[in-house]
DSSP file (Angstrom, degrees, kcal/mol; ACC not computed):
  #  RESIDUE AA STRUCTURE BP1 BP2  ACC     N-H-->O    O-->H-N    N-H-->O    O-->H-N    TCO  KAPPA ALPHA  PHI   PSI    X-CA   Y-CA   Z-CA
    1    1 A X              0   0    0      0, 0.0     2,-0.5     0, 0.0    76,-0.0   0.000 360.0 360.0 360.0 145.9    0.0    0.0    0.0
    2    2 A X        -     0   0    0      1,-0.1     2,-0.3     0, 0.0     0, 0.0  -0.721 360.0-108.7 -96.4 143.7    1.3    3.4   -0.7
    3    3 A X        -     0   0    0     -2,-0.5     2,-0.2     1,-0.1    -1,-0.1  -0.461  35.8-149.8 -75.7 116.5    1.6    6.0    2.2
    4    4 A X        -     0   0    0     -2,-0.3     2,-2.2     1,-0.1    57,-0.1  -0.597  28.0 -91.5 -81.0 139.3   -1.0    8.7    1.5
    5    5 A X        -     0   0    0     -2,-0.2    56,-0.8    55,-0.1     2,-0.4  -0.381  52.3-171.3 -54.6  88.8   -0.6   12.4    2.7
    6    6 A X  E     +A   60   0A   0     -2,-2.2    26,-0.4    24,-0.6     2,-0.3  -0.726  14.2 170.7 -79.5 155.9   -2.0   12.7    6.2
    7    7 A X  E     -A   59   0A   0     52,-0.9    52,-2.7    -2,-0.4    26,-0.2  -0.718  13.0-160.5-170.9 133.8   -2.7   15.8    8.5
    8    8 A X  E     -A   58   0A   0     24,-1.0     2,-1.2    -2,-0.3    26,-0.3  -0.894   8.2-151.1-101.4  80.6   -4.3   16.0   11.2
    9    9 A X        +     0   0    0     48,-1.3    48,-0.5    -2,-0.2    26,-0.2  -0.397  39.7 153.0 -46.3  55.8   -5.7   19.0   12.6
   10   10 A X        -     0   0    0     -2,-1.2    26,-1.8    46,-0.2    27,-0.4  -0.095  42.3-145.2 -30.7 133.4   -5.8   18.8   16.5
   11   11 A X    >   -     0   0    0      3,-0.2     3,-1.5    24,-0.2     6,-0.2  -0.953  33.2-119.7-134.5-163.4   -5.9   19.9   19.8
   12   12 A X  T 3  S+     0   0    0     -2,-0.3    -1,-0.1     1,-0.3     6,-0.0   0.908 110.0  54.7 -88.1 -27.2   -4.4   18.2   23.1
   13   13 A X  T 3  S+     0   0    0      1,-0.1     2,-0.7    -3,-0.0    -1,-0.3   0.295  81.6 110.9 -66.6  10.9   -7.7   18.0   24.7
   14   14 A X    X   -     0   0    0     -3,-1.5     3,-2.7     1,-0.2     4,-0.3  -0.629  48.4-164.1-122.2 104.8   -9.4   16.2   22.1
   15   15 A X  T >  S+     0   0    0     -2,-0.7     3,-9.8     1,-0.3     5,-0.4   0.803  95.2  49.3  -7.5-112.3  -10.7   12.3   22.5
   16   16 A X  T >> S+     0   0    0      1,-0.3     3,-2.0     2,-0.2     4,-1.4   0.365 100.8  63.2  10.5 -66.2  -11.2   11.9   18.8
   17   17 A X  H <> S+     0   0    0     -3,-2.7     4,-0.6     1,-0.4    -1,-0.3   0.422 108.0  42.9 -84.4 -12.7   -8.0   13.2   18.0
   18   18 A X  H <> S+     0   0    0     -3,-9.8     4,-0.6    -4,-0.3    -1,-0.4   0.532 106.1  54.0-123.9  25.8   -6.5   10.6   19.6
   19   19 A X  H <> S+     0   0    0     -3,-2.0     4,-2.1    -4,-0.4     5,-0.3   0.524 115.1  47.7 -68.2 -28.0   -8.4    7.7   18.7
   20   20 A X  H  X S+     0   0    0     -4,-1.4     4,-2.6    -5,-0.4     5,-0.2   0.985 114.3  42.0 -86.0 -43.3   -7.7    8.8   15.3
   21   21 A X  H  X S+     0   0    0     -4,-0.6     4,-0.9     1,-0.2    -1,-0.2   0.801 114.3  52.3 -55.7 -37.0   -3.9    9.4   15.8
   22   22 A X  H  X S+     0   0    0     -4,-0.6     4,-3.8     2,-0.2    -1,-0.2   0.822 108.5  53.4 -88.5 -54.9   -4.0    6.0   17.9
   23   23 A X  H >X S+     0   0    0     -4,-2.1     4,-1.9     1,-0.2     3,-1.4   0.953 114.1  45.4 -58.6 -67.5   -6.0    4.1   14.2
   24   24 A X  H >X>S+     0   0    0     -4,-2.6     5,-2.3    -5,-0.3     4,-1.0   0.793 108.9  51.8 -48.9 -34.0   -3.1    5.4   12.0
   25   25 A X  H 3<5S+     0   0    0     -4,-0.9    -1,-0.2     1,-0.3    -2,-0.2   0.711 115.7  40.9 -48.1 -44.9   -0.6    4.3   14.4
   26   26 A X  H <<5S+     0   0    0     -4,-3.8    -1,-0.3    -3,-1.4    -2,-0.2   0.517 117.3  48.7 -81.5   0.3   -2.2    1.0   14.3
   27   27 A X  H <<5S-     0   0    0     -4,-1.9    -2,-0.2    -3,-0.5    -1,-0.1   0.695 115.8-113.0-102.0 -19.5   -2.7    1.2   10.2
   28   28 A X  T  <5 +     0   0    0     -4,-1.0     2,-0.6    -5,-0.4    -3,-0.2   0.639  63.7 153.5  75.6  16.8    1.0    2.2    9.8
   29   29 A X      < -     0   0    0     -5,-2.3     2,-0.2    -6,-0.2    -1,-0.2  -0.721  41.0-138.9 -78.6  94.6    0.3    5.4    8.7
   30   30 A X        -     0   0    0     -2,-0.6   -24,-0.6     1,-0.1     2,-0.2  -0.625  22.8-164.9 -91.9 136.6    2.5    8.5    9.0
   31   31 A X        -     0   0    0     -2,-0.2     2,-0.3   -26,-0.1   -24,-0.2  -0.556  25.9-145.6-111.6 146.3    0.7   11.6    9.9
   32   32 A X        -     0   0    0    -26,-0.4   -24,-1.0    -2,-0.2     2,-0.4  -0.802  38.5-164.8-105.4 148.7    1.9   15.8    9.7
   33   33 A X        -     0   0    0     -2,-0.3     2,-0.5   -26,-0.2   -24,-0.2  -0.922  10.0-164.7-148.8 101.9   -0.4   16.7   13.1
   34   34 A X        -     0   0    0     -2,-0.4     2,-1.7   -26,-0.3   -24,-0.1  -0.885  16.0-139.6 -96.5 117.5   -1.1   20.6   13.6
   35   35 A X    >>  -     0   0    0     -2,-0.5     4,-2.4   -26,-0.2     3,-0.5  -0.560  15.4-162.8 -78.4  79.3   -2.3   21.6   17.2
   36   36 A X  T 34 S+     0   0    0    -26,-1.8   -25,-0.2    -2,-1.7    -1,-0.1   0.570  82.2  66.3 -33.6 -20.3   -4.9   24.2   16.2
   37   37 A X  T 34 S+     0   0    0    -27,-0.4    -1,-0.2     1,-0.1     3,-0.1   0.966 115.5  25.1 -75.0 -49.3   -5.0   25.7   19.6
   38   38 A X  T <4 S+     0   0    0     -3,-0.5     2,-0.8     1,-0.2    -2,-0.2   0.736 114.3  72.8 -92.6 -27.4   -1.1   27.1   19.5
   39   39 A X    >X  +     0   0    0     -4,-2.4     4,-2.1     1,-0.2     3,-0.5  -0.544  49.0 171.7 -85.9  65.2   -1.0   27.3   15.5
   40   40 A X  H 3> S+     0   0    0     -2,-0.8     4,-2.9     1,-0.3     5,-0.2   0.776  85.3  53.0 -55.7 -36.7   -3.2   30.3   14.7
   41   41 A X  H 3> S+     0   0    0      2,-0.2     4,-2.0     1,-0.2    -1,-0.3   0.984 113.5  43.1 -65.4 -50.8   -1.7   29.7   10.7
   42   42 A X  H <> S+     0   0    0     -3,-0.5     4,-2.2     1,-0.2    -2,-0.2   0.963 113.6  56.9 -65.6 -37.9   -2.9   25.7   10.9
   43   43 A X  H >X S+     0   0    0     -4,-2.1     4,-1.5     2,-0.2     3,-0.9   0.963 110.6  40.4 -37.7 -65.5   -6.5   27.2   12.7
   44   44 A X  H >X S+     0   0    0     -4,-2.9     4,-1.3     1,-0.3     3,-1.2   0.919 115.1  55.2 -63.1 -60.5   -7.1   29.4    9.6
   45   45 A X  H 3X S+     0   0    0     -4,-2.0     4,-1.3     1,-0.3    -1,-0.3   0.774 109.9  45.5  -7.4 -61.8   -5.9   26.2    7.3
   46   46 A X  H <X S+     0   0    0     -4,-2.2     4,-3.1    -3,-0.9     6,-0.5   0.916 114.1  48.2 -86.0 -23.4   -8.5   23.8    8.9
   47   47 A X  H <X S+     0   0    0     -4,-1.5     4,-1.2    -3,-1.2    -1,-0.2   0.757 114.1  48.6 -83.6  -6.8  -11.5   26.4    8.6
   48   48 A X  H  < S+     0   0    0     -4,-1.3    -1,-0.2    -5,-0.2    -2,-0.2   0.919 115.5  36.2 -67.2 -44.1  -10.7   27.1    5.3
   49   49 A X  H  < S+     0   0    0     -4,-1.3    -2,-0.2    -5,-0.2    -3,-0.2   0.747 132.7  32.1-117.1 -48.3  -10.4   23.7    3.8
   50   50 A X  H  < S-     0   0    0     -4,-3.1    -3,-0.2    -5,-0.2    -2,-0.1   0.603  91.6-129.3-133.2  33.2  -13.5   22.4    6.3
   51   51 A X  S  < S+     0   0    0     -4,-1.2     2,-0.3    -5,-0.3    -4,-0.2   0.360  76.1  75.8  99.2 -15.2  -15.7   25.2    6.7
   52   52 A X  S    S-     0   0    0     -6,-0.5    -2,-0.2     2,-0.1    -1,-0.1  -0.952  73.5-129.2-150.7 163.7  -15.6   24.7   10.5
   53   53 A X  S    S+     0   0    0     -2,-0.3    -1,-0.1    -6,-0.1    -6,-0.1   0.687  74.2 123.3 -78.0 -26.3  -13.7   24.8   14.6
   54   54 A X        -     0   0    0     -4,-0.1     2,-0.3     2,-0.1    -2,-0.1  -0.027  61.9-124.7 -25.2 117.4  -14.7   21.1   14.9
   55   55 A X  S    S+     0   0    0      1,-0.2   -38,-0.2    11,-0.1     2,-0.1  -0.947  76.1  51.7-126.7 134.8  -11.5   18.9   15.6
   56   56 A X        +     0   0    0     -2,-0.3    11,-1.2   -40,-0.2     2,-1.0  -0.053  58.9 176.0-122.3 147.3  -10.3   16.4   14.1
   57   57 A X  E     - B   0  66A   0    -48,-0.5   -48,-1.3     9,-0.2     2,-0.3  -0.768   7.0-171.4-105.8 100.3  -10.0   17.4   10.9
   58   58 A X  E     -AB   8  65A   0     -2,-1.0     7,-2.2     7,-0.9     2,-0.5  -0.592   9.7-167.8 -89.0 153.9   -8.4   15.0    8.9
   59   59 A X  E     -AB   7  64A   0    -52,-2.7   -52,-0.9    -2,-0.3     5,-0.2  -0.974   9.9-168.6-132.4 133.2   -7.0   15.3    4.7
   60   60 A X  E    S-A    6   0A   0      3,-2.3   -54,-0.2    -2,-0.5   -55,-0.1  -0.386  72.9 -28.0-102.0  43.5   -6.2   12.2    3.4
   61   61 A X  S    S-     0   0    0    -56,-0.8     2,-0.2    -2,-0.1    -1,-0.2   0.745 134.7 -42.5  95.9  55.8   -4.3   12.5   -0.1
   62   62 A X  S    S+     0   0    0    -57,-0.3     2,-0.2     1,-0.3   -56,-0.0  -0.127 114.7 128.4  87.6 -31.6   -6.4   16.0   -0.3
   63   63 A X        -     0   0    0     -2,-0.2    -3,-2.3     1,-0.1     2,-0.3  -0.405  52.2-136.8 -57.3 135.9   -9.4   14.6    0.9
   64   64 A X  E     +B   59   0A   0     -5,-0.2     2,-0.3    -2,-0.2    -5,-0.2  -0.633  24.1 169.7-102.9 155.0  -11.1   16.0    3.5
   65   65 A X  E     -B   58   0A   0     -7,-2.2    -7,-0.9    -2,-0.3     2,-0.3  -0.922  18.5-153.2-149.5 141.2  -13.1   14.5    7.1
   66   66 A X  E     +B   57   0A   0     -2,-0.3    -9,-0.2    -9,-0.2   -11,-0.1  -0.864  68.4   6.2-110.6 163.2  -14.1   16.0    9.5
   67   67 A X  S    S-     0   0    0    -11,-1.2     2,-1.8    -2,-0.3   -11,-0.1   0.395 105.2 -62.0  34.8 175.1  -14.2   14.1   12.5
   68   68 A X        +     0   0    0    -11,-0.0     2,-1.0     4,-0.0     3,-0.2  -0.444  64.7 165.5 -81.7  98.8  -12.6   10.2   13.1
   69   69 A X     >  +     0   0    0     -2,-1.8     4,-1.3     1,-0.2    -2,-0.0  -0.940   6.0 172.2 -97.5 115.7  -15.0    8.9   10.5
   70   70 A X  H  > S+     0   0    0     -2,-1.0     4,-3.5     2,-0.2     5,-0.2   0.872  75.0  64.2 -90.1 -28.9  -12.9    5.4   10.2
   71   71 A X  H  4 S+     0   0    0      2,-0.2    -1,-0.1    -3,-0.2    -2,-0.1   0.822 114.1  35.3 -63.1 -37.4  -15.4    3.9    8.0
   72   72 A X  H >> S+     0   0    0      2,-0.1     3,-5.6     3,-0.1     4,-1.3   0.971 111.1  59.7 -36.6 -84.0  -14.3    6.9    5.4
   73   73 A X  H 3X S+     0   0    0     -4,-1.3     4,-0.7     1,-0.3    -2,-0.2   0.603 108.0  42.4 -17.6 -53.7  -11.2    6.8    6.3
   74   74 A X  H 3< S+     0   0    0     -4,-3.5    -1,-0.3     2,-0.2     4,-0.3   0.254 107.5  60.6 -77.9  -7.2  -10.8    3.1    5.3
   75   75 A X  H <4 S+     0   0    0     -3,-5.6    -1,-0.2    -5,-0.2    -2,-0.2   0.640 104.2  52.4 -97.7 -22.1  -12.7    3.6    2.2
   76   76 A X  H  < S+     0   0    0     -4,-1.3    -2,-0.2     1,-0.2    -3,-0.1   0.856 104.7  52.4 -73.6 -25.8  -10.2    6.0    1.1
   77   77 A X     <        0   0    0     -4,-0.7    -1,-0.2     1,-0.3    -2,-0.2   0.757 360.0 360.0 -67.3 -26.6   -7.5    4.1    1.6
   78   78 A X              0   0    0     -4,-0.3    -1,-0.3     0, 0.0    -2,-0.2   0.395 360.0 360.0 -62.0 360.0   -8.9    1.4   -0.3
């Protein structure tokens, strides 16, 4: 399988954002991970790209989710 572009858009208080960090980890997946609270540039980045403050925001080889949708997730990878 070929390693797809991840980022993750995050912060440290958020479940989600580490179940999802936790799934790639188990998938083999290497992630870029931007903390949205301290990154005001990656903040503007994720509301641009999905419209909303909601984390986690994942892009998957340009694809966007919002939230740990894995059932997505796994369909993209396919």
């Amino acid at each position: 399988m070929k390693q797809p572009k991840v980022k993750i858009y995050t912060t440290p208080t958020c479940p989600f954002c580490v179940m999802a960090k936790e799934w790639f980890r188990v998938k083999g997946l290497e992630y870029e991970e931007k903390n949205v609270a301290e990154d005001m540039e990656a903040r503007q980045e994720m509301v641009e790209l999905s419209g909303q403050m909601g984390v986690p925001v994942i892009t998957l080889d340009g694809e966007v989710v919002v939230g740990f949708n894995q059932t997505l997730l796994e369909s993209l990878l396919d």
